[in-house]
N, C-alpha and C positions, 0 to 999 in steps of 0.2 A: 504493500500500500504506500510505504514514505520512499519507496522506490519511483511512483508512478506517481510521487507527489500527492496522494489521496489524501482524505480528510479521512485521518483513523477513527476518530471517538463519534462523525457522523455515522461512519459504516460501522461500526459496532454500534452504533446504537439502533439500527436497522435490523441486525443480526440476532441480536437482544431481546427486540421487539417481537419479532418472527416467532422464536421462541418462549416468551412469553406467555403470546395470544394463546398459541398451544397448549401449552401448561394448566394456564386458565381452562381452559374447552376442554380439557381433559383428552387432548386427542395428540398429544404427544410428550415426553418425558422430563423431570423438572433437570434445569441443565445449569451448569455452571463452567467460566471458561477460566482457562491458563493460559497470558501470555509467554508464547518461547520466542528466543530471541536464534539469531544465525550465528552459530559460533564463527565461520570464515568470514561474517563481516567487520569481526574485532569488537573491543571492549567500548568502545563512544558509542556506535549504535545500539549495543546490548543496554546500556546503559537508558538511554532512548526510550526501548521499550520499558526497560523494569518502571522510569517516572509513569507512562503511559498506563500502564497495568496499575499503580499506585494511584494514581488519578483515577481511576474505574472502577477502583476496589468496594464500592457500594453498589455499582450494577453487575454484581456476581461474576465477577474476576476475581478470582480467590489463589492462584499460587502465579510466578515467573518459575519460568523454566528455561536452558537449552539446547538447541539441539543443531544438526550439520553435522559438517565436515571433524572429526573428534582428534583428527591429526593436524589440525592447521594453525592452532594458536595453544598456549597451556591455558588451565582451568587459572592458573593465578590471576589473569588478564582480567578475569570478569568478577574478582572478588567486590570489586565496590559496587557493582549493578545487585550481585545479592545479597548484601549487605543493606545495599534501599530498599529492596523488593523487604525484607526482613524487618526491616526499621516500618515499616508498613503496613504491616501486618498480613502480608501476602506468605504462604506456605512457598516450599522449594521444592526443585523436581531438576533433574537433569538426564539426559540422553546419555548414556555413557556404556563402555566393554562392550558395543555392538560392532563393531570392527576393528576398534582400539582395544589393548591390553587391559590387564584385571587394574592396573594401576592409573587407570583413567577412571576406572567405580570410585576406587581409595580418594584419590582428590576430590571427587565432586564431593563426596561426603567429608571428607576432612578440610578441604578448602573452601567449601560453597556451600555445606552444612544440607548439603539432599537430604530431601525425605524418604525421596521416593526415586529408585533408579529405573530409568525407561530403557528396556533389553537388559544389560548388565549381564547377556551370555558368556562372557568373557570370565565372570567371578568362578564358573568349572576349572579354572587353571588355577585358582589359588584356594589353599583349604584356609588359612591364617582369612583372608577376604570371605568364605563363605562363613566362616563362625563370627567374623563381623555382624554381617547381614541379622545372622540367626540372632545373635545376643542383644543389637541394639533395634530388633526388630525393623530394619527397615526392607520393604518391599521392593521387588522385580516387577515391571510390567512387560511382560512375556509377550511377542507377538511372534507367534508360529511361522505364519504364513513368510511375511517379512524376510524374517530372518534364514529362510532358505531363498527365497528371491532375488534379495540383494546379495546374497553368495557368504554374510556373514557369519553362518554356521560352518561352512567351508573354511573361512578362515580361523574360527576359532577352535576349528577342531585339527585343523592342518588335513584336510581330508579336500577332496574334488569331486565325490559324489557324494553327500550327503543327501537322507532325507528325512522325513518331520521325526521317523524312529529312531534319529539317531541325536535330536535334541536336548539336551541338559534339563529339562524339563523335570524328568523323572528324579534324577537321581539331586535337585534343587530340594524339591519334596522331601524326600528320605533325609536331607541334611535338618531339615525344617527353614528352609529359609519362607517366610513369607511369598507369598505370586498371587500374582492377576493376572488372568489373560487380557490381550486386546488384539487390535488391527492396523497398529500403528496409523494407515492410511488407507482409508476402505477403498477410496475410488485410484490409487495408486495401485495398491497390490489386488484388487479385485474382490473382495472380500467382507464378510462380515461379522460380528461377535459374534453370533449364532454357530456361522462357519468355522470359527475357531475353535470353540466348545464341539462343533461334532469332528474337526481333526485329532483333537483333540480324542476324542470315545472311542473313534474308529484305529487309535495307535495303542493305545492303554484300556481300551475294554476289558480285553481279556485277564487284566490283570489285576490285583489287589488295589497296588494304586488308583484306579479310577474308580471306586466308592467310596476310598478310604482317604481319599487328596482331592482327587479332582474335582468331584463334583460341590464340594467343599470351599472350591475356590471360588466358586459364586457369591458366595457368604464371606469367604475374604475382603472380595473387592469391593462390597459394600462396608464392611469394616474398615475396611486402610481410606476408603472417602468420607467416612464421618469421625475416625480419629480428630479428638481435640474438639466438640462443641459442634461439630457439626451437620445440626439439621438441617442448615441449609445451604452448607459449605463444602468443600470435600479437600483433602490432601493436608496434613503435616503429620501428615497429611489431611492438608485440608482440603483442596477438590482437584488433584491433576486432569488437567487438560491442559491445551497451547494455543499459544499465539506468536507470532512472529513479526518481527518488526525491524529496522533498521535502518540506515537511512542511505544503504542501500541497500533495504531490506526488504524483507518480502514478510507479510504477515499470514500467519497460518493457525486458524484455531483447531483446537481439539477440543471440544465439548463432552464434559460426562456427564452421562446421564444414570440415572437412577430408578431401579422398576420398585416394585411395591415386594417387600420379604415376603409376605404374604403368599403372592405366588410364584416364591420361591422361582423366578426367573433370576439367569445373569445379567450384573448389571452392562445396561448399554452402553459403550462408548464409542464415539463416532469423532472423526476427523475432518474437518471443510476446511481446506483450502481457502481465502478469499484472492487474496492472488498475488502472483509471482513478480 
């Protein structure tokens, strides 16, 4: 958007509204967003966004996150953007080990103070990083589909054929680390929540894991979005999703959304683009 010179906080408030009305009519799901900022466009832009997202923080923007390119700047660059976002009262979330090393999870949460690590496939290579996870409870949000697509399973397994059975998934579980599934980018990799949970059945059906974990994780992801207060918050996690911004940035929301425990669905989360 501050790439194309747009007026951020009009078009969010548009975006907002859409969802909203929904909400209201009871004909779509209560949503809150997360801006992410573009890690390759450096730490001014990032910054950018976190005011952005802090300025929004009463029309249900609830965490700064972000995400790109994980090799192109270090996580130190962006300490002051999450340190606003923080001072703010915005929840943290970062992109991290989805083609970068287990030592790009370690900074974001030791340098940028994540709640919530988005992919974080990478923490399989380190046990000292998965008893992290386990002990200070912080969550993975697992995108199946994604992460064979983009070829980031492949590289973090040092493998050239991988496929979803041969995902960290399982053996994340058994350590206890926290997961959620999601779809990083539905209209990207094609895909939907729904579609992850049955990749998900159809690799670990047959196994203990999938009564005993998986289906479970539905009741997670509703858990890690209301951690800290909130009912009408989600991520610190108080509500991961994103947005993106930069100046010359591109903004990208991720909206989560939330069904009713009730009937026991997973929760929705869904990716919109507004644009490049």
């Amino acid at each position: 958007m501050l790439l194309r010179e747009q007026n951020v906080a009009k078009n969010f408030a548009a975006i907002h509204d859409a969802f909203q009305q929904q909400e209201k009519s009871a004909t779509g799901p209560q949503t809150n967003f997360i801006f992410d900022a573009v890690r390759q466009f450096g730490p001014a832009p990032a910054m950018e966004v976190a005011r952005i997202a802090a300025d929004l923080r009463n029309q249900n923007v609830v965490a700064f996150g972000l995400g790109g390119d994980e090799l192109s700047q270090p996580l130190q660059d962006f300490r002051a953007a999450y340190a606003h976002a923080a001072k703010n009262g915005l929840h943290l979330v970062a992109h991290a080990g989805e083609t970068g090393g287990p030592e790009q999870i370690k900074d974001a949460i030791d340098i940028l103070h994540a709640e919530r690590i988005g992919h974080g496939i990478a923490a399989i290579r380190s046990p000292a990083l998965m008893n992290t996870l386990v002990t200070r409870k912080i969550p993975l949000e697992i995108c199946l589909t994604s992460n064979l697509r983009t070829n980031a399973l492949n590289i973090q397994l040092n493998s050239a054929h991988c496929r979803i059975a041969h995902h960290p998934l399982a053996k994340f579980f058994r350590r206890g680390i926290p997961i959620t599934l999601s779809t990083d980018d539905p209209a990207m990799f094609h895909t939907t929540l729904l579609e992850e949970f049955a990749s998900a059945m159809q690799t670990w059906s047959r196994t203990p894991l999938w009564q005993t974990q998986i289906i479970p994780t539905s009741r997670h992801s509703l858990s890690y979005s209301r951690r800290a207060n909130l009912s009408t918050s989600l991520v610190r996690s108080r509500r991961p999703q994103t947005f993106s911004t930069s100046a010359h940035l591109s903004i990208a929301s991720r909206c989560f959304s939330r069904q009713t425990q009730e009937k026991a669905q997973p929760q929705h989360q869904a990716t919109y683009p507004l644009s490049a």
